[in-house]
C-alpha positions in Angstrom: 185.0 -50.0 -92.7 188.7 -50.6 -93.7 188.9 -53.5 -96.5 191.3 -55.5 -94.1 187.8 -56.0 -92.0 185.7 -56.8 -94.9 184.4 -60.4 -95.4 184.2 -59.6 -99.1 187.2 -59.5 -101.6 185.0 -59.2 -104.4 181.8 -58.0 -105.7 180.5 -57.6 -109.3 177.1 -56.4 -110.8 176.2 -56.9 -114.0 173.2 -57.0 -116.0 172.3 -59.9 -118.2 173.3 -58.9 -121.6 171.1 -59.4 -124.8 173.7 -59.7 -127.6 172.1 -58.9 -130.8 174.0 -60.0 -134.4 172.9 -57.7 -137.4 172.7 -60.5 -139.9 172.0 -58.0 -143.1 175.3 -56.1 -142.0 177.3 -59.7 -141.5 176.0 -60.8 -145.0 176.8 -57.3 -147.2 180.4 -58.1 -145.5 180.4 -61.6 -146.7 179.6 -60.5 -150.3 181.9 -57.6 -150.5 184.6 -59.4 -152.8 187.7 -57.3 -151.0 186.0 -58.6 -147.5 184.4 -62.0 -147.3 184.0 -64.3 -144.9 187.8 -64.6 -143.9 187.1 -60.9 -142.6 184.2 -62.1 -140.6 186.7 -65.0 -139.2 189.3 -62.6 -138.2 186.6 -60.2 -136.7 185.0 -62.7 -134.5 188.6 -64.2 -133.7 190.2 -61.1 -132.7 186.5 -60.2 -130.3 187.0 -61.5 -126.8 186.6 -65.1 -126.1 183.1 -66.0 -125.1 180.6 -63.7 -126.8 180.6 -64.6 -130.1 181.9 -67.3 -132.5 182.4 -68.7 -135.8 180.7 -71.8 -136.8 182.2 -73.4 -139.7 179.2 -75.7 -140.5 176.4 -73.4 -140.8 179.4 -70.5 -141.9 177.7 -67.8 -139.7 178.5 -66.0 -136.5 176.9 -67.1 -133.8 176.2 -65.7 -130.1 178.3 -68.0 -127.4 177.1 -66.8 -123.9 175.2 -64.5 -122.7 174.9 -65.1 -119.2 178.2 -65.4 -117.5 179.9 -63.0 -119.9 182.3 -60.9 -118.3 183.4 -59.0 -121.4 180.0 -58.7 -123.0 179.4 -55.3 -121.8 183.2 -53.8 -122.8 182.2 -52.8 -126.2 185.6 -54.2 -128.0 183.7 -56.4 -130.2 182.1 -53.2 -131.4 184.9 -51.0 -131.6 186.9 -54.0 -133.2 183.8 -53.8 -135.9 184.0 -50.1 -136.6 187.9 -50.4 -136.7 187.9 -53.4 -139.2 184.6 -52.3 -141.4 183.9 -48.7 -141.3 181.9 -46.7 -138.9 179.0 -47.6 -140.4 179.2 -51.4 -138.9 179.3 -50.2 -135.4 176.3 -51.9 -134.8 176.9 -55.6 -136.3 176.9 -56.7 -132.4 175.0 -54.8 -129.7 175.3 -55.9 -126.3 172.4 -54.2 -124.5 170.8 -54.7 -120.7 168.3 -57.7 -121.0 164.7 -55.5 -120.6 161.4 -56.6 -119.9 158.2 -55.5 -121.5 158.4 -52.1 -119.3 162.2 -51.6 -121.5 163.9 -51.3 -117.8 166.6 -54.0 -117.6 165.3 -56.7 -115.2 168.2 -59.4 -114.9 171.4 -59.1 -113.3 174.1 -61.4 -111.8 175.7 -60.4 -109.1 178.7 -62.2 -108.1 180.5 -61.9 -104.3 183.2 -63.7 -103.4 184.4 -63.8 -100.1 187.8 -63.7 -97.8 187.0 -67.5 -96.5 185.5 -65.6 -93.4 182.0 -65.7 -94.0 180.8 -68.1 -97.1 179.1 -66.0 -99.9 175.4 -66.7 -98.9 175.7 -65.8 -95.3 177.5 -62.1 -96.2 174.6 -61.3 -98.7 171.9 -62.0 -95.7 174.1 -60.4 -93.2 174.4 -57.0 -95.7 170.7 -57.0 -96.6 169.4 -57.7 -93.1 172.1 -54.4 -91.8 170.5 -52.6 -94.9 166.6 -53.6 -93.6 167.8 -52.7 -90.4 169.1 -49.1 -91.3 166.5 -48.3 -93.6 163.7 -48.8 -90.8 165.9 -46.4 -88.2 165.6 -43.9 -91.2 162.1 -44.2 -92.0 161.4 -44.0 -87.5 164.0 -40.9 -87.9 161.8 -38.9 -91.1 158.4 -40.2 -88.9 156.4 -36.6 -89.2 154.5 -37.7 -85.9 157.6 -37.8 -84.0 157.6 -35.0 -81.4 161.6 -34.2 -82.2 161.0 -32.6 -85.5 158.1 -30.3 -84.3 
């Protein structure tokens, strides 16, 4: 279908991420005399708004979202670590895919948003309901009892 016939303007997947803060990293940084915490400031203020930030009461990094987070999953926080610390900090954030106990990520957002001809909700039933629909001509089509195929 050409996009100038498409309800939909927009549609993002993304799984929930699970940002993870190595703390023992974050603190050898803070007691290296030619880093400290201004280099843990600058770090966290030059990562992209919304995953992580500095809290000046407790002195610590700490996680801001991790829900609807955009950048989470664009690894520049990391990068920005490796670039500023060595490559040896590329893991003092790690934005991973939520998991369940089975380790297979089992939380996504999916976000649609719409040309103003259908509203969001009725599009997502429309396209599942034309999925159900061509799924069960497929399944009748690969039938082994059907007398086409013999």
């Amino acid at each position: 279908m050409h996009s100038k016939w498409s309800p939909a303007s927009g549609v993002v997947f993304q799984y929930e991420p699970d940002v993870q803060l190595n703390y023992d990293k974050l603190e050898t940084i803070r007691n290296d005399p030619s880093l400290g915490i201004e280099a843990i400031q600058d770090w966290v203020s030059s990562c992209p708004d919304g995953l992580i930030r500095w809290n000046s009461a407790t002195q610590q990094v700490q996680v801001v979202d991790t829900v609807l987070n955009g950048v989470a999953f664009s690894s520049e926080c990391e990068n920005l670590a490796k670039s500023k610390f060595g490559p040896e900090y590329f893991d003092l954030v790690q934005v991973r895919p939520k998991c369940g106990p089975d380790g297979i990520p089992n939380r996504f957002h999916f976000f649609v948003e719409t040309n103003g001809s259908l509203d969001p909700v009725t599009l997502i039933r429309t396209a599942l309901h034309e999925l159900v629909r061509k799924l069960n001509i497929l399944e009748q089509g690969l039938n082994p009892s059907d007398a086409r195929f013999v």
